[in-house]
N, C-alpha and C positions, 0 to 999 in steps of 0.2 A: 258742710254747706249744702243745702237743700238744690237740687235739681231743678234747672229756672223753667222748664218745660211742664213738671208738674207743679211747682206754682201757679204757673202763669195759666194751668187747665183748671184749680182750685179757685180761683180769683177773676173767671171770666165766661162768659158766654157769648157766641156769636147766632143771629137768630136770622132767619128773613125780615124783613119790612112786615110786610102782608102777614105774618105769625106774629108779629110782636105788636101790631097796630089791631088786630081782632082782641085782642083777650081782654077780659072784663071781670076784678077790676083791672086796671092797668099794672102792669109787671112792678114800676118803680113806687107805687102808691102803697103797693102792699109790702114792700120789703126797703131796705134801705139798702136803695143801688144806683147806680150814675148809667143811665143811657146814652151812648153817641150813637153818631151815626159810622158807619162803616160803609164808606164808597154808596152808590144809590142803591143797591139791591139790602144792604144788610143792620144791622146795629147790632153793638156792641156790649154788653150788658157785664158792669165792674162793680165787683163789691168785696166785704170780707169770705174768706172760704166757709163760713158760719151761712153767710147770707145767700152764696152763692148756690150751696148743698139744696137752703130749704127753697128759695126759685125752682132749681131742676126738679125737685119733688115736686114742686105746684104746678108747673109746664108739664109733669108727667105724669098727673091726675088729671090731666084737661086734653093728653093724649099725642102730648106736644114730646118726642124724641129728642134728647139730646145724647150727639155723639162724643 
């Protein structure tokens, strides 16, 4: 049975507001991912671990760190 901590790290991204509302095109346009919102500071960014891999790529050509 797969460790639900690294799923749940392959399946998810949590970003700022202000980081996820600059970028251009828009994160969910270019990838096939589901945005919420996460409390007022943050959102939430879900998809396949496929989709999820090539976002972090795309956020870390544009200089965008994810932890």
């Amino acid at each position: 049975m797969p460790d639900a901590t690294r799923l749940r790290d392959s399946t998810q991204l949590v970003l700022p507001r202000e980081t996820l509302e600059e970028l251009e095109p828009p994160l969910d346009e270019e990838f096939t991912l589901t945005v919420v919102p996460e409390g007022e500071k943050y959102y939430r960014i879900i998809g396949s671990p496929v989709e999820i891999k090539a976002a972090s790529e795309f956020l870390a050509r544009r200089g965008i760190s994810i932890q």
